[in-house]
C-alpha positions as CSV (number, residue, x, y, z in Angstrom):
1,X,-20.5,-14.6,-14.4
2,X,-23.5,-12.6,-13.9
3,X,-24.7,-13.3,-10.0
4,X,-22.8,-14.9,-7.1
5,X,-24.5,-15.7,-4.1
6,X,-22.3,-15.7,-0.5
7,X,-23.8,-17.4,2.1
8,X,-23.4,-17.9,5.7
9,X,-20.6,-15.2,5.8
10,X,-19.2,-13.5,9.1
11,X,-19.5,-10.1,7.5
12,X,-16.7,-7.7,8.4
13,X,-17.7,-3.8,7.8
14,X,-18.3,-0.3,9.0
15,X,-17.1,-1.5,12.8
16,X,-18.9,-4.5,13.4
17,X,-19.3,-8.4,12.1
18,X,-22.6,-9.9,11.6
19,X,-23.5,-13.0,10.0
20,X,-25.1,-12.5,6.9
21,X,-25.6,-13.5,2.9
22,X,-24.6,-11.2,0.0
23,X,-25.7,-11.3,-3.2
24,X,-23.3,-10.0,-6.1
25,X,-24.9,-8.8,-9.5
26,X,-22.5,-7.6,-12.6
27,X,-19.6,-5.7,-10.9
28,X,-21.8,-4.4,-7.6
29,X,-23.4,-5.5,-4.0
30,X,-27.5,-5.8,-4.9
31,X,-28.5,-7.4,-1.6
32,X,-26.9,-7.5,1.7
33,X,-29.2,-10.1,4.3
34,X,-29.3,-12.3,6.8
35,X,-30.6,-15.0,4.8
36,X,-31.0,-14.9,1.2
37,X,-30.9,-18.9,0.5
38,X,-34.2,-18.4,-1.6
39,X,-32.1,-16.6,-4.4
40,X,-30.3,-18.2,-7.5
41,X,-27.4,-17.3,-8.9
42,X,-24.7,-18.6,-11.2
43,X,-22.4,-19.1,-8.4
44,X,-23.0,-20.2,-5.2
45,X,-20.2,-20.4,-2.3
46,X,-21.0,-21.5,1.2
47,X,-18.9,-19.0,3.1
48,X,-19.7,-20.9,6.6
49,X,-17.1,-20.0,9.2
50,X,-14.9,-17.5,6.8
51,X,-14.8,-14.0,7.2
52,X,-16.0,-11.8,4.3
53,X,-14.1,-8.3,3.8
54,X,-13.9,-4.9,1.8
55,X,-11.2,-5.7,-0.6
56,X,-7.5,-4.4,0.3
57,X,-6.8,-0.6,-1.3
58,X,-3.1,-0.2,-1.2
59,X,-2.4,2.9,-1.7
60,X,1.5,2.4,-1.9
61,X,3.0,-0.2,-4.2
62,X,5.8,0.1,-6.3
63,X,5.2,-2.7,-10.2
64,X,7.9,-1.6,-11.9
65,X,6.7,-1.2,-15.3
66,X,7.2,0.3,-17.8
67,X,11.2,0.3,-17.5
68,X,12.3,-2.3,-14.9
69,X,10.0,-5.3,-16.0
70,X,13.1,-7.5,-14.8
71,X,11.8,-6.8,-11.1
72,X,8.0,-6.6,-11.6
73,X,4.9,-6.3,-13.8
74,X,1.5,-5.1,-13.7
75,X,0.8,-8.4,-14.1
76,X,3.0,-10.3,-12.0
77,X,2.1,-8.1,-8.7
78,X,-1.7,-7.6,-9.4
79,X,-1.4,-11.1,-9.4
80,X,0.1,-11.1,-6.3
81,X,-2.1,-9.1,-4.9
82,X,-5.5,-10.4,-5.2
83,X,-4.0,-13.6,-4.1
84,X,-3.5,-11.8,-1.1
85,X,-7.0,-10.1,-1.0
86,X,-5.8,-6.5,-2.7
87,X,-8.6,-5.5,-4.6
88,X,-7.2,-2.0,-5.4
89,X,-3.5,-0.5,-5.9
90,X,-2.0,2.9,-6.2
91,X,1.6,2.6,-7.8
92,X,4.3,5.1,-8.3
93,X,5.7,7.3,-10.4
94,X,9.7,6.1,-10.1
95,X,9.9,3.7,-13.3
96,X,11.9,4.5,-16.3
97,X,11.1,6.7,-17.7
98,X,9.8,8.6,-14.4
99,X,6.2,9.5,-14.9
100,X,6.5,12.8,-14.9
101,X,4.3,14.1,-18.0
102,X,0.5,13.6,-18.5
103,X,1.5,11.4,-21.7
104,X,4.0,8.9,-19.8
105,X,1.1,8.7,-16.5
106,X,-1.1,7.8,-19.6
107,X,0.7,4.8,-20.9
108,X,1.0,3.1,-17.7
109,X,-2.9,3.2,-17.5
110,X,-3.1,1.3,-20.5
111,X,-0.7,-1.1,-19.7
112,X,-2.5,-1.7,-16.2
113,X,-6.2,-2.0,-18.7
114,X,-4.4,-5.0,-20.5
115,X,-2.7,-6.2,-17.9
116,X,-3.9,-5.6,-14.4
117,X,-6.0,-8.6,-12.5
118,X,-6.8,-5.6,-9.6
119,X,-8.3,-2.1,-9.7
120,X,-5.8,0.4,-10.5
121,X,-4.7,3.8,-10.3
122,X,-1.2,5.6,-10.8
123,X,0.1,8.6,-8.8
124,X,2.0,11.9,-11.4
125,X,5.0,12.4,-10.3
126,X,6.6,15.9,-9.0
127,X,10.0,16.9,-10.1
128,X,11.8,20.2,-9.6
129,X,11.0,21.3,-13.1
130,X,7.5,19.3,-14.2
131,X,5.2,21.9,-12.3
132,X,3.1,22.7,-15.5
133,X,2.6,19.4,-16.4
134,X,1.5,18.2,-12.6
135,X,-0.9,20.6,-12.9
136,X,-2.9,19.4,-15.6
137,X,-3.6,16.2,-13.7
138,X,-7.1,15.2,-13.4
139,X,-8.3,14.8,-9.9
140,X,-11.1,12.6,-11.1
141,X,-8.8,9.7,-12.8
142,X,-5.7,10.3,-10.9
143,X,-5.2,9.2,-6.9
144,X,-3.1,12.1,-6.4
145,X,1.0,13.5,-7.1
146,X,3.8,11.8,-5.6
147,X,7.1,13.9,-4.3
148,X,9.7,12.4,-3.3
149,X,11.3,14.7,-0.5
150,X,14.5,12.7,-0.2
151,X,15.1,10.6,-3.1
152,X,18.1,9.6,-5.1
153,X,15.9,8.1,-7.8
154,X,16.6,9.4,-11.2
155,X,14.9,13.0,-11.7
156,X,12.4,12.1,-8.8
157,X,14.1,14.0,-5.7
158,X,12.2,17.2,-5.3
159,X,14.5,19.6,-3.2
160,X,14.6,23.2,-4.5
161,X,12.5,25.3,-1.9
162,X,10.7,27.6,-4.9
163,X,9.3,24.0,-6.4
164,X,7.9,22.7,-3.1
165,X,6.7,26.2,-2.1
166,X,5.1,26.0,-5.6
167,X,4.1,22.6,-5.4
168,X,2.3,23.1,-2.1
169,X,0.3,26.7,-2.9
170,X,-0.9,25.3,-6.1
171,X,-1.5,21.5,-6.5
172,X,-5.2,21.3,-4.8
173,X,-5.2,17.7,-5.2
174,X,-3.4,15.3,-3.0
175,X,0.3,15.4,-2.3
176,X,2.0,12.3,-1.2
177,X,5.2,12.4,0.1
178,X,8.5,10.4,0.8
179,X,9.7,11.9,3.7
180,X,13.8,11.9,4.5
181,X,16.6,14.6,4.2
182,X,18.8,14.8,1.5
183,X,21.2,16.1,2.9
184,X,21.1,14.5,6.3
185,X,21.7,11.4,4.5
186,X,24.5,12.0,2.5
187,X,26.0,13.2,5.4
188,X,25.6,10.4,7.6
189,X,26.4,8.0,4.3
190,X,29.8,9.7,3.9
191,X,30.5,9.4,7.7
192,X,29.5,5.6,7.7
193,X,32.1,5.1,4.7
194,X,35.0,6.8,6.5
195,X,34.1,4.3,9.4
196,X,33.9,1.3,7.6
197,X,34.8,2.0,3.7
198,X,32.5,-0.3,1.2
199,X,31.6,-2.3,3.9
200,X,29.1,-1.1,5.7
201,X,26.9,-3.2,8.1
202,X,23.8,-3.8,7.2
203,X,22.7,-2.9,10.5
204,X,23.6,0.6,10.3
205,X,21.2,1.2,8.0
206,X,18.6,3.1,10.6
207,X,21.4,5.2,11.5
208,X,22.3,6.6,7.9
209,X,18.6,7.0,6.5
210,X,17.6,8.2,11.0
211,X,14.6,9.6,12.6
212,X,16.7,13.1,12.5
213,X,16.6,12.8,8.9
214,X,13.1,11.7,8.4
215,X,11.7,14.2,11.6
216,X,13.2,17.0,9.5
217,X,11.7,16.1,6.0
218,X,8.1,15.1,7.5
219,X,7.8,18.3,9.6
220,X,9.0,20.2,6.7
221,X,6.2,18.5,4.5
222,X,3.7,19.4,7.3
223,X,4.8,22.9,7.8
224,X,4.0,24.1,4.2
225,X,0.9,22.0,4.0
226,X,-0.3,24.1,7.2
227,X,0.9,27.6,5.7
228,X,-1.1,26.9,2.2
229,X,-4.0,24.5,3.2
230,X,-2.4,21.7,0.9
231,X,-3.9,18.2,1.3
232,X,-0.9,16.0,2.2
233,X,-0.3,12.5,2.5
234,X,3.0,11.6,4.5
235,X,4.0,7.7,3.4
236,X,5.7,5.1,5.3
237,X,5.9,6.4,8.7
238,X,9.2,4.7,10.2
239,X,9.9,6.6,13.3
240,X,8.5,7.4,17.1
241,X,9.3,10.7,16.7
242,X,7.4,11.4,13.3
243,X,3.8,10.3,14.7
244,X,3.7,13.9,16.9
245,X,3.2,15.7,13.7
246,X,-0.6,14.3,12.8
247,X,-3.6,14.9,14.8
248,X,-6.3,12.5,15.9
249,X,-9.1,15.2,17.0
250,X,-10.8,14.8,13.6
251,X,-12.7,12.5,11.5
252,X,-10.4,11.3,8.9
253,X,-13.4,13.0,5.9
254,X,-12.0,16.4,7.5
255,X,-8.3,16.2,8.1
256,X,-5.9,17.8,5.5
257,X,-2.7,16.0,6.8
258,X,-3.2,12.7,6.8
259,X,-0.1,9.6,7.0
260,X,0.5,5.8,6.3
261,X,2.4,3.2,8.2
262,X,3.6,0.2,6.0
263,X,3.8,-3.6,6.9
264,X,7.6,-4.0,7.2
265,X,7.7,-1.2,9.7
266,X,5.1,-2.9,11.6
267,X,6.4,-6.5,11.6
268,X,10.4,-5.8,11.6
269,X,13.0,-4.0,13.9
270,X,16.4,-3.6,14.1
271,X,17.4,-6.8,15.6
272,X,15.7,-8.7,12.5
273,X,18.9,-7.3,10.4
274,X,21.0,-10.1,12.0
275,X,18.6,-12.6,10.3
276,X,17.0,-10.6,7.1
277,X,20.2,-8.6,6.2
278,X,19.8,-6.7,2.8
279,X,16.0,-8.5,2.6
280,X,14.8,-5.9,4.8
281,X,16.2,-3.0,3.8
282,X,13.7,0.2,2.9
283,X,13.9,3.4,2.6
284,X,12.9,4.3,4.9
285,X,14.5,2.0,7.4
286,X,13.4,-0.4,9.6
287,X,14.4,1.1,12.5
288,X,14.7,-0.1,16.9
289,X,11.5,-1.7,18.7
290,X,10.6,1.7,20.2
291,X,9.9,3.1,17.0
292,X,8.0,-0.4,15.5
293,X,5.6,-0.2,19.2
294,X,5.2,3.9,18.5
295,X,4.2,2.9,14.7
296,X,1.5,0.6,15.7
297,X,0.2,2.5,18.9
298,X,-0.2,5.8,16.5
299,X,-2.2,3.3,14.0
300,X,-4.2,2.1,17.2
301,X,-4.9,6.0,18.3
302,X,-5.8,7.2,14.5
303,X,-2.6,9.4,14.1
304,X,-1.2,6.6,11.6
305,X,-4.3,6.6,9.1
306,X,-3.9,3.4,7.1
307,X,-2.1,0.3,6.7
308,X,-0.1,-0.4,2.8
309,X,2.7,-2.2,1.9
310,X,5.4,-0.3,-0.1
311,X,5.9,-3.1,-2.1
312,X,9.1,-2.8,-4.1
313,X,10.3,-5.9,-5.7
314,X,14.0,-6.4,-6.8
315,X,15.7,-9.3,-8.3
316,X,17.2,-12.2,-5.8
317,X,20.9,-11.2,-7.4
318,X,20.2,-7.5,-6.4
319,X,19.5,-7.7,-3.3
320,X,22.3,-10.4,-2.4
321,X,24.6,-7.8,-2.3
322,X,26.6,-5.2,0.3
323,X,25.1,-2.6,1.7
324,X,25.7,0.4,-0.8
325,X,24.8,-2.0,-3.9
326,X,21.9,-3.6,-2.6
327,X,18.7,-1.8,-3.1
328,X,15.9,-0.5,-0.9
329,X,12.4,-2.5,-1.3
330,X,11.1,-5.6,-1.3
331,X,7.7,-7.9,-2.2
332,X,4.9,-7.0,0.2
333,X,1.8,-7.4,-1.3
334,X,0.7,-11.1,-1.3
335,X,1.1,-11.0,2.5
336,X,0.2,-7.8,4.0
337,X,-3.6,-9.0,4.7
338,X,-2.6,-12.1,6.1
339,X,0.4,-10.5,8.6
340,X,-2.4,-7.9,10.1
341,X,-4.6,-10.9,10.4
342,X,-1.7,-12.6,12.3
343,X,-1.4,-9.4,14.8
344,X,-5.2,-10.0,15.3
345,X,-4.5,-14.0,16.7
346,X,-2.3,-12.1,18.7
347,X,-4.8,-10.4,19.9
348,X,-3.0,-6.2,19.2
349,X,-6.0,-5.2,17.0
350,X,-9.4,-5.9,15.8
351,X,-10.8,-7.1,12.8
352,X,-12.6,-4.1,12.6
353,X,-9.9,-2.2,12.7
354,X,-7.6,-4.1,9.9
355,X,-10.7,-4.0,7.4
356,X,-10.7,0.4,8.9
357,X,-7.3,0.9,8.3
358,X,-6.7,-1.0,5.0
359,X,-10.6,-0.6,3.2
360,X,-12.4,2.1,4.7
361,X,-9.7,4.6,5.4
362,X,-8.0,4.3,1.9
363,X,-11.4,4.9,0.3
364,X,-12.1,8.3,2.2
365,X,-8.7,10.0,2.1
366,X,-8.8,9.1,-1.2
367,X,-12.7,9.7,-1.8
368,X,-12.5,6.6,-4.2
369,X,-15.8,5.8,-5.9
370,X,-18.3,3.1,-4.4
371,X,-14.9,1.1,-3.4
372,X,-13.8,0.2,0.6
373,X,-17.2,-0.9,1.8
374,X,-19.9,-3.5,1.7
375,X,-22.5,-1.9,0.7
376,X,-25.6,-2.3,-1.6
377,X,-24.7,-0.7,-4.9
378,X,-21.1,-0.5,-4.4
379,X,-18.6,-2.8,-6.5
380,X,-17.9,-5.8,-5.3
381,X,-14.3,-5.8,-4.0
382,X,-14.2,-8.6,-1.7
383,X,-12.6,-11.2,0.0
384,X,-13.0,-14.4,1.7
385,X,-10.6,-15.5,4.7
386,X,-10.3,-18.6,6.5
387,X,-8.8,-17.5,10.0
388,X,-7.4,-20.7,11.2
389,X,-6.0,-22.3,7.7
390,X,-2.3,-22.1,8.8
391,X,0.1,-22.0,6.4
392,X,3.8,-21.8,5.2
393,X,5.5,-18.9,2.7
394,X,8.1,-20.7,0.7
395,X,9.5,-20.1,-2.6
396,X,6.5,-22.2,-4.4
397,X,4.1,-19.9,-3.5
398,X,5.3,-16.8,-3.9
399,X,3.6,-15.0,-6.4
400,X,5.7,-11.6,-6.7
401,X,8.1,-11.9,-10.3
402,X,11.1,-11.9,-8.0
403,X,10.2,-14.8,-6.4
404,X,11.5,-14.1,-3.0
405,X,9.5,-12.3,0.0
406,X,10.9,-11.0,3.3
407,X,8.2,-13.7,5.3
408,X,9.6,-16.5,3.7
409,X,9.7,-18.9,6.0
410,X,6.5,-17.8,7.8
411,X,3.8,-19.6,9.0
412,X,0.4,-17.6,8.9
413,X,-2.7,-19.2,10.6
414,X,-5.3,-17.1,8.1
415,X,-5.3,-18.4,4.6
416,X,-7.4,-16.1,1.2
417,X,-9.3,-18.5,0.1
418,X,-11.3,-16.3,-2.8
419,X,-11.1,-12.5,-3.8
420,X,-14.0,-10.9,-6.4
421,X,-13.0,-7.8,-8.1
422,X,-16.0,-5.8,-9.4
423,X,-17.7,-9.1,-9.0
424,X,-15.6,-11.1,-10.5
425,X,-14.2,-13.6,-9.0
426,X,-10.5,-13.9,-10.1
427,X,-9.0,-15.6,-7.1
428,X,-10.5,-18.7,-5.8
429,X,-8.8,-21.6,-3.5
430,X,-5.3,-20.9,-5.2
431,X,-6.8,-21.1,-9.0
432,X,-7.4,-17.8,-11.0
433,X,-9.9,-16.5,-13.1
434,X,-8.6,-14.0,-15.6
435,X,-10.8,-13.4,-18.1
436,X,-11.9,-9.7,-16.8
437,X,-9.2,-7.0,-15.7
438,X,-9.8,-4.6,-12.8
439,X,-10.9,-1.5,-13.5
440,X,-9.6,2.0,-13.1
441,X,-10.2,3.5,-9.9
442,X,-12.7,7.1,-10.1
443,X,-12.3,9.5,-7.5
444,X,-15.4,11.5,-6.0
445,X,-13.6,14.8,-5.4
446,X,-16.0,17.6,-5.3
């Protein structure tokens, strides 16, 4: 489909809404107006009382292939996630094999060029012995290197102080972290098991994986990103205590330490454990009210930089287990526009400020290429919402391969009605188009 014509849009971008008509030509923006009714196109959609956005850029997410393809696909969760207005995704390196060589990051680009309904990108991933190997990455195709700084995922845990003094003097692209202590962990884990043995409490899952360990990982991130000028990107902010570490006296085109707070740690506290049990655990934890109000007021005050999801789908059976067997993660993605939007009816942020924190800001502290924005000559990564289409998340329309979600159960008064990646429009009233893929995200790094 060559043109698409939206009309009679309430246009969401750069800090304000205006009503207006857009005009979509191949993969880009030609023509932003009030009124461009006089125009043909192959497609036209009447857009009256919907809200047109910058497409979603998660820069977080967690597919699962190659390796664990019983959990999640490229294809399942883009899927997913331009039904739930993510245009854009930025997926990590913890699959089997980890991607830790410039061969393996390789593969999973092709598999997401076959496969992928949304743009794409894939983070290389830091071990204590791949240094050589991170360093060949190529700051123009790749969104950045992950490092897990408290990990217990195969060869992914980078703790030896030589590799992350290493890592930190000489990676000039992007670093983005998981942030929690080791050792601070397996401490409180083995004191946790004396207490209780194999049965541990669900709820006590804040107090293994605690702010004390994640305070001591984060500031240790920032301190050698301060003593070498490293570019750092601290993920999943779960604690009060954390948000002191990053500064909001800057423009976000000019800070080197830069952070993310995700969905779950937004929407859920600790007294949702009694309800949610093993369906909301993440590392890092969901952890007391305090630390879910701190979370969202740093996010309000531009300490917490953007909004992701996380999303780490495991299988029903998995996560239907005790604490030490059940894993950390869940499916985020189809429902992490929709949830802001809710916080919006409830009147805690702007739409501005949704379409800033999970559009714009992705886009800059990644410096993605002509992505995040609605503007002429940019692709066309957009979506339509309906803000007062209420509706229910049940097990029919879940999207994510596992086939659970966290919300199920949910009512959501905004409804995605279509999504257009590149100009294509692949998601459209609950039908999709997939006869074009999304493309591989380009980075603008000078």
């Amino acid at each position: 489909m060559k043109s698409i014509l939206i009309q009679n849009a309430n246009i969401v971008n750069e800090g304000r809404i205006f009503a207006g008509d857009l005009l979509i030509r191949d993969k880009h923006i030609e023509r932003i107006d009030g009124d461009l009714s006089g125009l043909s196109a192959d497609l036209i959609i009447n857009a009256e009382g919907k809200y047109l956005l910058p497409g979603v850029i998660d820069d977080q997410v967690h597919f699962r292939e190659p390796g664990l393809t019983h959990k999640a696909e490229i294809y399942t969760e883009s899927k997913a996630a331009v039904a739930g207005g993510v245009t854009s995704f930025m997926e990590m390196p913890n699959t089997i094999p980890n991607t830790l060589t410039q061969e393996l990051l390789e593969e999973k680009y092709q598999i997401a060029q076959r496969n992928s309904l949304a743009n794409y990108s894939f983070f290389m991933g830091a071990s204590n012995d791949n240094l050589e190997e991170v360093l060949k990455t190529d700051g123009r195709k790749v969104c950045g290197i992950k490092a897990f700084m408290g990990s217990s995922t195969g060869n992914m845990l980078v703790d030896n102080e030589e590799t992350l003094e290493s890592l930190f003097s000489k990676v000039d692209l992007l670093i983005a972290t998981h942030c929690e202590d080791e050792t601070t962990i397996r401490n409180n884990t083995a004191l946790f098991r004396e207490k209780f043995g194999e049965d541990v409490p669900i709820s006590c899952h804040p107090q293994i994986r605690s702010e004390e360990a994640c305070y001591k990982s984060s500031s240790l991130a920032v301190s050698l990103a301060e003593k070498h000028g490293t570019r750092l990107h601290i993920l999943h902010i779960s604690t009060a205590k954390e948000t002191s570490l990053f500064r909001n006296d800057l423009p976000l085109k000019d800070k080197k330490i830069t952070s993310e707070a995700c969905i779950h740690h937004l929407w859920f506290d600790d007294r949702d454990y009694d309800n949610k049990g093993t369906f909301i655990k993440w590392n890092p934890a969901v952890k007391s009210v305090n630390d879910r109000d701190a979370i969202f007021k740093a996010v309000l005050d531009n300490k917490i930089d953007v909004i992701a999801t996380d999303h780490a789908p495991h299988t029903l059976e998995e996560k239907q287990n005790k604490y030490f067997q059940a894993p950390s993660g869940g499916p985020l993605i189809q429902h992490s526009l929709v949830a802001m939007l809710e916080f919006y009816h409830q009147g805690k942020i702007s739409l501005e400020r949704i379409v800033e924190k999970m559009a714009h800001n992705p886009a800059i502290l990644f410096e993605i290429e002509q992505r995040g924005y609605i503007r002429e000559g940019y692709f066309a990564d957009l979506v339509l919402v309906d803000l007062n289409n209420p509706w229910a998340v049940n097990e029919q329309n879940i999207l994510a391969k596992c086939g659970w979600s966290p919300f199920e159960g949910e009512t959501f008064t905004s409804k995605v009605t279509h999504t257009f990646v590149s100009g294509h429009p692949v998601y459209q009233e609950g039908m999709f188009n997939e006869t074009q893929k999304g493309e591989r995200l380009l980075f603008d790094r000078k």
